[in-house]
C-alpha positions in Angstrom: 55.2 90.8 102.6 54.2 93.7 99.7 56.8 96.3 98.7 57.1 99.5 100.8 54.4 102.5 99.7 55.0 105.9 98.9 52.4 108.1 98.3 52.3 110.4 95.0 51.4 114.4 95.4 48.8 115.9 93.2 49.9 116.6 90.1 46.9 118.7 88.2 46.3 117.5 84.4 43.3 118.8 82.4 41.0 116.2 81.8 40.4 117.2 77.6 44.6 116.8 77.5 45.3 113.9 79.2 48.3 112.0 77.9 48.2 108.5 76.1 50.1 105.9 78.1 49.8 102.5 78.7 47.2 99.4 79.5 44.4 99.4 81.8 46.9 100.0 85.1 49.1 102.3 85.2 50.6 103.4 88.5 51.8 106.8 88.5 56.0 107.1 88.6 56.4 107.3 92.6 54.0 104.7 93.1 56.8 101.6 94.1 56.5 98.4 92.1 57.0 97.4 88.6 55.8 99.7 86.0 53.5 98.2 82.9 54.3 98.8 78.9 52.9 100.9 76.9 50.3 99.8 74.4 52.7 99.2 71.7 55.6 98.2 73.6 54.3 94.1 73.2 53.2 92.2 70.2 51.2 89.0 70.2 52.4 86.7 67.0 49.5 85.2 65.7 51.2 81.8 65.6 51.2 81.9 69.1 48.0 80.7 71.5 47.6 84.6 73.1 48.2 86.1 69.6 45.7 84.1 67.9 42.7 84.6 70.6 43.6 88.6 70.3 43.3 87.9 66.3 39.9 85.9 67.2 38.6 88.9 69.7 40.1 91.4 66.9 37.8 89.9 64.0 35.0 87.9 65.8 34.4 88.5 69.5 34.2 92.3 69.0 32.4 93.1 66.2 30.0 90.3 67.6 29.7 91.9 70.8 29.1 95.6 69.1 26.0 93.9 66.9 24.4 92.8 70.1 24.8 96.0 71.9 22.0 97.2 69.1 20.1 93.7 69.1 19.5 93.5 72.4 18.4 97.3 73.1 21.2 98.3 74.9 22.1 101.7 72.7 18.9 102.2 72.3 18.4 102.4 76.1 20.5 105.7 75.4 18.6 107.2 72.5 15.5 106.6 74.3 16.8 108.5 77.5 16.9 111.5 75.3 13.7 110.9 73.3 15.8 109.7 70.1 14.1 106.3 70.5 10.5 105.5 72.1 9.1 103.4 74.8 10.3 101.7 77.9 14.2 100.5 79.0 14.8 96.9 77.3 17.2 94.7 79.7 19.2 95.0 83.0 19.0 98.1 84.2 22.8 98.3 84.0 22.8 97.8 80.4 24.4 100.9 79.8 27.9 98.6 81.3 27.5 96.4 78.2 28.0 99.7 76.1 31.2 101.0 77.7 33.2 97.8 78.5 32.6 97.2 74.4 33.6 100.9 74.1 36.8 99.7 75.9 37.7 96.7 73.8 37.2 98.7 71.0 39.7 101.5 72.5 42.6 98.7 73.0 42.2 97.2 69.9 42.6 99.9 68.3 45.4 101.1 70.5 47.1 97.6 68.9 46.0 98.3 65.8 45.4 102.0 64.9 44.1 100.9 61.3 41.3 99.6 62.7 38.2 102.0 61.3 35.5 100.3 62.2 36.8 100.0 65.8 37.4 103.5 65.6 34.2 104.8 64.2 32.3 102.7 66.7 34.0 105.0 69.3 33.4 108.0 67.8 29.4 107.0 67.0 29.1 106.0 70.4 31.1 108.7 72.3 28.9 111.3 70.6 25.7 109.5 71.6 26.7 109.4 75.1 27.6 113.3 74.9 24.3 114.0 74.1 22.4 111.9 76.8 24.4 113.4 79.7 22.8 115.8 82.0 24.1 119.0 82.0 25.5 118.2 85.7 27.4 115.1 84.2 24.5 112.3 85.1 24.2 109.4 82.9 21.8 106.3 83.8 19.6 105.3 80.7 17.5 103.3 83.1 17.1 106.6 85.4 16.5 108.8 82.6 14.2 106.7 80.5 11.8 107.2 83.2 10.5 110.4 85.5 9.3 108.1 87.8 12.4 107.3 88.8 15.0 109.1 90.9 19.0 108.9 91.4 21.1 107.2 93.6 17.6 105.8 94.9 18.7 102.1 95.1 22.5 102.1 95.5 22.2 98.4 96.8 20.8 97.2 93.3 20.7 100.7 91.0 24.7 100.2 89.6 24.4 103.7 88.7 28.2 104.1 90.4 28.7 100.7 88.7 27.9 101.8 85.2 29.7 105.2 86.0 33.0 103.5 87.1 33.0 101.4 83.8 32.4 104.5 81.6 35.2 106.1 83.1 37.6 103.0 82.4 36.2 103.2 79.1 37.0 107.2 78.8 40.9 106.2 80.1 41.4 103.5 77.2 40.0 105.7 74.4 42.5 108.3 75.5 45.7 105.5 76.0 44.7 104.4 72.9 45.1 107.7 71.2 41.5 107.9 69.9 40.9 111.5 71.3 39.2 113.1 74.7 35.6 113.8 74.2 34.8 110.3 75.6 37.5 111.4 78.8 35.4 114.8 78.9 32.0 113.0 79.6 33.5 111.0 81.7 35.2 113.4 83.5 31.9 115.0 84.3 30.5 112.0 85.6 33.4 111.7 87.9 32.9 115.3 89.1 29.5 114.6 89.8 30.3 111.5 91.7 32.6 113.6 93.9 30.2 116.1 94.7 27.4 113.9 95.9 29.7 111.4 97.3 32.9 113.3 98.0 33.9 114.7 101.5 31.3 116.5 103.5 28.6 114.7 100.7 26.7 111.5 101.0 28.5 108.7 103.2 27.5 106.0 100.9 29.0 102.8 98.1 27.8 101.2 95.6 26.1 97.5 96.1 28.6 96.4 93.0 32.4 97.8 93.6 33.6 98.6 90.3 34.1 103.0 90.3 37.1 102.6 92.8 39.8 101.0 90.2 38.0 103.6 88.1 38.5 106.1 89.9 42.2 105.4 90.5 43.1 104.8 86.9 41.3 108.6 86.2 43.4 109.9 88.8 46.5 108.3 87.0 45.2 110.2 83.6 44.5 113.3 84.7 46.3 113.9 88.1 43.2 115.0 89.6 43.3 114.4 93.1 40.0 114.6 94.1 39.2 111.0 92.1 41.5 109.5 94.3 40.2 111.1 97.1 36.7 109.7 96.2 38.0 106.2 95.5 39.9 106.2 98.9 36.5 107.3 100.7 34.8 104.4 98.9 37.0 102.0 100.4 37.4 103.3 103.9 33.0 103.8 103.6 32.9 100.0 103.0 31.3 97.4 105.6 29.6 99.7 107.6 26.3 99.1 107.1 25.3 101.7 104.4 23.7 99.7 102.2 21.0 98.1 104.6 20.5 94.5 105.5 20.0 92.6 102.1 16.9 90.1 102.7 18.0 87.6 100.4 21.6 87.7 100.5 22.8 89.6 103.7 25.0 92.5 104.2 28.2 90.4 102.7 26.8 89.8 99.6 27.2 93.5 99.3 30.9 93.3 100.7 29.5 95.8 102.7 29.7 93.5 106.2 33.0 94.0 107.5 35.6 96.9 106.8 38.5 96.2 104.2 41.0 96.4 106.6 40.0 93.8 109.1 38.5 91.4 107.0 40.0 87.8 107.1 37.6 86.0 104.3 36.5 87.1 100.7 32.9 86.9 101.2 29.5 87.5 99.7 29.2 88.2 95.6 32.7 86.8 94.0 32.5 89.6 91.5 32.0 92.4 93.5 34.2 90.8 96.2 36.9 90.6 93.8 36.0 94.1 91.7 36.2 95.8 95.1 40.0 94.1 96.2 41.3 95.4 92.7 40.4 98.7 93.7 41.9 98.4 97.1 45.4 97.6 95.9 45.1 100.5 93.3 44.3 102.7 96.6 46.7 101.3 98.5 49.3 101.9 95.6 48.5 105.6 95.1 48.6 106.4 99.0 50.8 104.8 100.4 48.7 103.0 102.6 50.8 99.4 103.5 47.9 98.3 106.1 45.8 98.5 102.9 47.7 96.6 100.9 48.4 94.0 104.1 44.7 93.6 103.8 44.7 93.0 100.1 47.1 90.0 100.4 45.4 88.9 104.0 42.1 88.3 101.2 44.3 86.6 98.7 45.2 84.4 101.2 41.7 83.4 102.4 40.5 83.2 98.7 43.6 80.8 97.0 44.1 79.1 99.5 40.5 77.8 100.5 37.9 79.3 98.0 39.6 78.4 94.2 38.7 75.9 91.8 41.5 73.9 90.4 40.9 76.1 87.2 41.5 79.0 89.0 36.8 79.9 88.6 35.7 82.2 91.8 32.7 81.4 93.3 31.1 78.3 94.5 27.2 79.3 94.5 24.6 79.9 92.4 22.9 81.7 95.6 23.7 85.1 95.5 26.8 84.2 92.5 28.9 83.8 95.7 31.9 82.3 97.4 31.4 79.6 99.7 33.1 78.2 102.6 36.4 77.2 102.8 37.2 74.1 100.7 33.6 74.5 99.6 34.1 73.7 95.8 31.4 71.4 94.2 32.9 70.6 90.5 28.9 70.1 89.6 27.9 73.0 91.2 30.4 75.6 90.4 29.4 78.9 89.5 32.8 80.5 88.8 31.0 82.9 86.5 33.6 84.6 84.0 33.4 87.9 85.1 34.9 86.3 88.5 37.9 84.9 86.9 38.8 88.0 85.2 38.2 90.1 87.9 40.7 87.8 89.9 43.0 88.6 86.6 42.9 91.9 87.2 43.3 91.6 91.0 46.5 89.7 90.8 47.9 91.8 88.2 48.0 94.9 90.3 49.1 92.7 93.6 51.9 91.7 91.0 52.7 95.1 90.0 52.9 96.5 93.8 54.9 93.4 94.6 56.8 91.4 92.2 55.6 88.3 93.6 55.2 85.1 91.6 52.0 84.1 92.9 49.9 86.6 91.3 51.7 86.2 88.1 50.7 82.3 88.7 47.3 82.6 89.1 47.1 84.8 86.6 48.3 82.6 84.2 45.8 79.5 85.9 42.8 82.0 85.3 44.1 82.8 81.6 44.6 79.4 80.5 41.3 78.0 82.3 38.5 79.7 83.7 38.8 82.7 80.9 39.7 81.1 78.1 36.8 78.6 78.5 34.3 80.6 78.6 34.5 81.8 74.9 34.0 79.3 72.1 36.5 78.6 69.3 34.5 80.7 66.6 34.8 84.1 69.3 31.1 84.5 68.9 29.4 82.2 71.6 30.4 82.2 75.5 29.6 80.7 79.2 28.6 82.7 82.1 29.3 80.0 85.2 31.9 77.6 84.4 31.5 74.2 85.8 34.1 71.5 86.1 31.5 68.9 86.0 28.4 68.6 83.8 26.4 65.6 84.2 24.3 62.8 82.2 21.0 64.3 81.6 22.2 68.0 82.3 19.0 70.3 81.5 21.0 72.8 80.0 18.1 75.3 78.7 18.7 77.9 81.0 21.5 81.0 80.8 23.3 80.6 84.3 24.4 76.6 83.6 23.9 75.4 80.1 25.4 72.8 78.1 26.6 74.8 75.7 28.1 78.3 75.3 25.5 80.7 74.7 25.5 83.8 71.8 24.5 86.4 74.2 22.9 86.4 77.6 19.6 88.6 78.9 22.6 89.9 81.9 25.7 90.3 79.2 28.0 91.5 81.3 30.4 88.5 80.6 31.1 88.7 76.5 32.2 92.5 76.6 34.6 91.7 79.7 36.3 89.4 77.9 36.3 91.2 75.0 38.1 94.0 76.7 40.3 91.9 78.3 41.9 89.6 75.5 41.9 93.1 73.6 44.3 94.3 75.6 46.2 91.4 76.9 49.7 92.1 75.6 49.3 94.8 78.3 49.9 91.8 81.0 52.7 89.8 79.4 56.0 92.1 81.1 57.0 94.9 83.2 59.9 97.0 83.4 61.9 98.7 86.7 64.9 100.8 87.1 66.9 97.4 87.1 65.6 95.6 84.2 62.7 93.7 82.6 60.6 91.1 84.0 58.6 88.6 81.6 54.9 87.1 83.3 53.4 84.9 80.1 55.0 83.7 77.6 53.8 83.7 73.9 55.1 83.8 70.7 56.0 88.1 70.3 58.3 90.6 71.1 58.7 92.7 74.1 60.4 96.3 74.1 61.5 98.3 76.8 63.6 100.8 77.4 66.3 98.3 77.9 66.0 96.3 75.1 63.9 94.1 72.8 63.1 90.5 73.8 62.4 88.2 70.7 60.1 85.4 72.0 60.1 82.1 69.8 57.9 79.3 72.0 54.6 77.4 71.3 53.8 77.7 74.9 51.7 76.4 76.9 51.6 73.7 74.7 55.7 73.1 75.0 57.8 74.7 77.8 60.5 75.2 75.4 61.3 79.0 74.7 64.5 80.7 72.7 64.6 84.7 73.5 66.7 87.0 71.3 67.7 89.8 73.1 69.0 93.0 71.6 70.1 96.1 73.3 72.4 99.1 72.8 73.2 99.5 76.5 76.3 98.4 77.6 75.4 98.9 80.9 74.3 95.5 82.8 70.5 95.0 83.2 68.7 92.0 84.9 66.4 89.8 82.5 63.8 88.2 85.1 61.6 85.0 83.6 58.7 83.8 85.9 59.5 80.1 86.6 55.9 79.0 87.1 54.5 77.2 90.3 54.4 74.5 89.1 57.4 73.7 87.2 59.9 71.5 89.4 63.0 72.0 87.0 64.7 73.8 84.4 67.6 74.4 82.6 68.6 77.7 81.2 71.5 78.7 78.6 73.0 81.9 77.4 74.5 82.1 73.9 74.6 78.1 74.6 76.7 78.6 78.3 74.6 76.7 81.2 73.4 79.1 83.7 75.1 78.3 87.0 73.1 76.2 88.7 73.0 77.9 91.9 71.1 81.3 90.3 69.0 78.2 88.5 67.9 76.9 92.4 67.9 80.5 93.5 65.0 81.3 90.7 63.0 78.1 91.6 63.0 79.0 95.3 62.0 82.8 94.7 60.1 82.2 91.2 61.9 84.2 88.9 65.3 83.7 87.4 67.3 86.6 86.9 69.9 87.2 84.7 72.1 90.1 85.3 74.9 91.5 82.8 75.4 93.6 79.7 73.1 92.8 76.8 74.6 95.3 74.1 74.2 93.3 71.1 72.1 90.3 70.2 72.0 87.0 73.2 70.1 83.9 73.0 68.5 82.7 75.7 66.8 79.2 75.9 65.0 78.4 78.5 63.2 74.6 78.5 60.2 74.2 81.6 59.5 70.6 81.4 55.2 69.5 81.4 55.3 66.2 82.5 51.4 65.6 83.1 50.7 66.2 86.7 48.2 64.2 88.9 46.4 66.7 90.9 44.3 65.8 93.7 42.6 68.1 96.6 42.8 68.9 99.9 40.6 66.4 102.0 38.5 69.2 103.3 36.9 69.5 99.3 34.5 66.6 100.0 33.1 66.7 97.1 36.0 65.4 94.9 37.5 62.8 97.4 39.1 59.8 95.7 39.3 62.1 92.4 42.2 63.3 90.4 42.7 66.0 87.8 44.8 65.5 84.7 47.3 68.9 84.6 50.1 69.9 82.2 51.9 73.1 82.4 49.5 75.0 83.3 46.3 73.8 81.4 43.8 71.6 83.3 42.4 68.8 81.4 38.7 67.4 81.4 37.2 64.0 79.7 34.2 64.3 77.5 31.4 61.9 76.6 32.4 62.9 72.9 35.7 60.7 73.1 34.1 58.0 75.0 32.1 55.1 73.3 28.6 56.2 72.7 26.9 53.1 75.0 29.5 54.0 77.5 28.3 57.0 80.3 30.6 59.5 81.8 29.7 59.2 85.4 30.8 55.6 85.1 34.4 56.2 84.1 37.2 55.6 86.5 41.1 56.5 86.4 44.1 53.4 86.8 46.6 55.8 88.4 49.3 52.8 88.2 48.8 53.1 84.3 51.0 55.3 82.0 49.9 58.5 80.5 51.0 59.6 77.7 50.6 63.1 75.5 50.0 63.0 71.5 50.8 66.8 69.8 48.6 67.2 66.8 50.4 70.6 66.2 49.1 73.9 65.4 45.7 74.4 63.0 43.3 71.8 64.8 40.7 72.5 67.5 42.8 70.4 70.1 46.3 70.8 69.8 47.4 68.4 72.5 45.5 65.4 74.2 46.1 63.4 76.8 45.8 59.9 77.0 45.3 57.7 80.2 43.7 54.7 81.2 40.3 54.7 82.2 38.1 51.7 83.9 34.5 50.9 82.5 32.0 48.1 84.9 31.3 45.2 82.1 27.9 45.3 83.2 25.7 47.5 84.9 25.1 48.2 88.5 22.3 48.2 91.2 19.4 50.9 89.9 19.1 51.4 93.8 19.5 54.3 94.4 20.7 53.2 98.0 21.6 49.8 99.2 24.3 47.6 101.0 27.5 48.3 102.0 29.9 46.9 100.7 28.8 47.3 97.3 29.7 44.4 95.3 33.0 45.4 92.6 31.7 45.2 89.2 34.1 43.6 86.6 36.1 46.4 84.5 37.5 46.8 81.4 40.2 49.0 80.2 39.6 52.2 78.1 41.8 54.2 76.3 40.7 57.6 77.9 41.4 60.8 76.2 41.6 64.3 78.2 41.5 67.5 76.4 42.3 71.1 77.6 39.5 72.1 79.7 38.7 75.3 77.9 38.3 73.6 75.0 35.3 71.4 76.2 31.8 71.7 74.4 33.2 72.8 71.2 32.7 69.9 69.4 28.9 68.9 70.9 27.4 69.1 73.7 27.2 66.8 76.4 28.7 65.5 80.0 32.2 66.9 81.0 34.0 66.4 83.9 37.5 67.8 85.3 37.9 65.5 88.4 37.4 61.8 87.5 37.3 58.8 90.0 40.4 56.6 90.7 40.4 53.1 91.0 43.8 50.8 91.5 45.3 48.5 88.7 42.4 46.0 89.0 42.4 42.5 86.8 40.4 43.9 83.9 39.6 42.7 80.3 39.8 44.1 77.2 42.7 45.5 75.0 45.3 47.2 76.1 45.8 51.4 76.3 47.9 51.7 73.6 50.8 54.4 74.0 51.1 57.6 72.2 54.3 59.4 71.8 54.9 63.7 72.3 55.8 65.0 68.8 58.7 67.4 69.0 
């Protein structure tokens, strides 16, 4: 059950002075919970898996993503609002989004690294450009204003106006956090203004077909103190599933989220992304007023979504129709969409359920989204992505078009993807710990430091490839204060020691029961805490309700899923024919740092000596084909099509120890 709510009073700020503070949440003091760093207070090492994609986004991603934003028109869509550029809008009509998510990356990035001048000048170029196409009244839609034919708020099931609006306002809150001044907050602060008046109490009773403005509107309410953008975000949520928006021919009222009220919905529903956009901004809501049936709801919908509608990778959405969830336990590996936008929005979800509640779980799937359905959706150069994420791609796959290909992509006609992950690895030290009145809490682990007001935390690990992690912790307060690690979900032991004394092992069983271990006493000086999470590899399979991987395992370690790629099988062999011997030993090879694939793992797959029936249907019982062993070699999933394009597959069929032929697997042993 979440934390008691309190509500905070108003507390006027004026929007040019806001003050810089932390990441992209920040709950205001009374708000109960944990309380995120500031910007500064966490450093990513580079020699660490976290530190190097924030180098990658720093010096590839970024700059990559800020070239396209003038390739594919979508600056220009601004100039030409105001007559700087001719002719007609180029793109999705909400390709003003692209422009301020990149205008966020580029605020945290330079928030970790104020030397950065060509992050900085990019937000200054672009903060003046958008100055000059707002309205006087604070409106700014380059697809509206490129056109007198059209009109605002016209099409608020499709237009995004509010969309675009809410994600120029989180941009406007990082610039300022980051220290990069307030003229950015200023035009964003008009836009909110104008948002309240049309929308506000006694205005329009209407939402926005995508969520997005309501976590926006709660995180300018935490800048400025302005009450009224809480006000506005509250009314949002409590407008929601009432039919505002219309009957949607295609896709129905739920595609809108727009079917059911937030606080008597049972099942996340309709578009994943706006499903999950939406929840983010409920929690932020129900943080800021105290509301506890809101945040009941909240959970109710994590509930429905992790426990029936996840992949194993932690990807949202099942359908290509309408980029939607499906059913319960509907989760095709084939037919995934679990578009990246999805999975970080589900990041950002659990991180504020984790923030109001302290609860492992959302710190867990946090860290199964992270390692899997983000990571894999940008290449290892930074410069080429995925938009759905599929744990299966077949022989034969025609991978030409954007939603499903082969291959990651440079850009994409709908780009919404590239600058939210941009964004988000730009600012991910933000997620790593928390602080309270008791003490410190640590999420992820990586290779860095942590400082808080109760000490620094030296972190020394080459997690998640090894569970092994040495803290040096160094405070001046002789006062005791609690040191909570997250012992992940799926971790079945560990063994703790201070300054080399075992941790008793009752506070050991204690932390795997409630999912943090907590270590309470007086740190004034320098401690050493080692903390070892075995990865044994970990045969997953499904509930029996996902039909469509029955008789299937995944290969897991720590928290990385693996997947099997045609590239390390032999080149007459085909993917779809591969089984698993589950009887056989697996073992894990360590190629260290500085290589595309750190760690492998090896298992023994099951190859038919000859091939089958090219019936498509026939008798049952099919007749067993002779096998023969293979050595089979799973990498991390997010690393898949790096190398070359080609069949993938996360869930792979099981056979038992059959008489086969052919050599041995020959066994490969973990490096330290």
């Amino acid at each position: 059950m979440a934390t008691e709510l309190h509500p905070m009073a108003d507390h006027p700020t004026d929007v040019s002075t806001a003050a810089a503070g932390p990441g992209p949440a920040s709950p205001t003091g009374r708000a109960t919970g944990l309380r995120p760093l500031g910007l500064d207070a966490v450093r990513l090492d580079p020699a660490g898996l976290l530190g190097r994609w924030q180098l990658r986004n720093a010096t590839a991603t970024l700059p990559h993503c800020v070239r396209q934003l003038d390739e594919s028109g979508a600056l220009d869509n601004l100039r030409r609002a105001i007559g700087e550029v001719d002719g007609a809008h180029v793109g999705m009509r909400f390709s003003d989004s692209d422009v301020y998510k990149t205008l966020e990356a580029a605020a945290w990035q330079l928030g970790r690294d104020p030397g950065d001048h060509a992050a900085r000048e990019f937000i200054r170029s672009t903060s003046a450009l958008l100055a000059r196409a707002q309205e006087a009244d604070g409106y700014l839609n380059s697809y509206v204003q490129s056109d007198p034919s059209r009109s605002r708020w016209e099409d608020l099931e499709e237009g995004h106006e509010l969309y675009c609006a809410g994600h120029l306002i989180q941009a406007a809150v990082a610039v300022v956090r980051a220290g990069a001044g307030s003229d950015l907050l200023a035009v964003a602060g008009r836009a909110a203004d104008l948002a309240v008046e049309v929308f506000g109490a006694g205005g329009r009773d209407a939402v926005c077909g995508h969520p997005e403005i309501e976590t926006a509107l709660v995180e300018l309410y935490r800048a400025t103190g302005r009450q009224r953008y809480l006000d506005l975000a509250k009314r949002f949520v409590d407008l929601r599933g009432q039919g505002l928006l219309g009957e949607n021919e295609r896709f129905g009222r739920a595609y809108f989220q727009d079917e059911v009220p937030v606080r008597s919905a049972t099942e996340v529903t309709g578009h994943a992304v706006r499903q999950l956009y939406l929840l983010a901004g409920v929690v932020d809501v129900a943080v800021e007023t105290g509301d506890q049936q809101l945040l009941d709801a909240a959970e109710r919908l994590w509930e429905s979504a992790f426990q029936t509608k996840t992949y194993l990778t932690g990807g949202q959405g099942s359908r290509h129709w309408g980029e939607s969830f499906g059913d319960p336990y509907e989760l095709p590996p084939d037919r995934a969409y679990a578009e990246t936008c999805a999975a970080i929005a589900s990041f950002q979800w659990n991180w504020r359920l984790l923030l109001a509640t302290g609860a492992r779980r959302y710190a867990d799937e946090m860290e199964r989204a992270l390692y899997n359905a983000i990571a894999v959706a940008v290449s290892a150069d930074g410069e080429s992505f995925f938009y759905s994420n599929p744990l299966q791609l077949r022989t034969g796959h025609d991978g030409s078009h954007e939603d499903a290909p082969s291959q990651r992509l440079s850009w994409y006609s709908c780009a919404c993807c590239p600058p939210n992950l941009a964004r988000l690895i730009a600012s991910l030290q933000s997620y790593v710990a928390t602080e309270d009145a008791g003490g410190t809490q640590l999420h992820l682990y990586s290779a860095g430091s942590v400082r808080t007001s109760h000490g620094q935390i030296d972190v020394d690990t080459r997690y998640p490839w090894q569970g092994h992690l040495r803290l040096t912790v160094r405070s001046t307060r002789s006062e005791p204060w609690t040191l909570a690690l997250r012992v992940p979900g799926w971790c079945t032991a560990v063994t703790v020691s201070v300054d080399g004394e075992p941790v008793d092992p009752a506070t050991v069983d204690r932390a795997m029961a409630e999912g943090y271990l907590r270590l309470t006493r007086s740190w004034q000086g320098s401690s050493t805490v080692i903390v070892d999470l075995p990865m044994p590899v970990r045969l997953v399979g499904a509930h029996p309700k996902v039909d469509a991987v029955r008789g299937c395992v995944a290969l897991v370690r720590g928290p990385i899923v693996h997947s099997i790629e045609q590239a390390d099988l032999p080149p007459e062999s085909c993917l779809e024919d591969v089984a698993l011997d589950v009887s056989a030993p697996i073992t894990v090879t360590d190629s260290g740092e500085g290589t595309l694939v750190p760690v492998t793992v090896t298992a023994q797959g099951l190859l038919p000596t000859a091939a089958g029936s090219s019936e498509l249907y026939g008798a049952y019982p099919v007749p067993p084909a002779p096998l023969t062993r293979l050595r089979l070699v799973a990498i991390p999933y997010f690393l898949w099509g790096n190398r070359e394009p080609g069949p993938m597959r996360v869930w792979i069929p099981t056979v038992p120890a059959p008489s086969t032929t052919g050599t041995p697997l020959s066994e490969s042993k973990e490096k330290s």
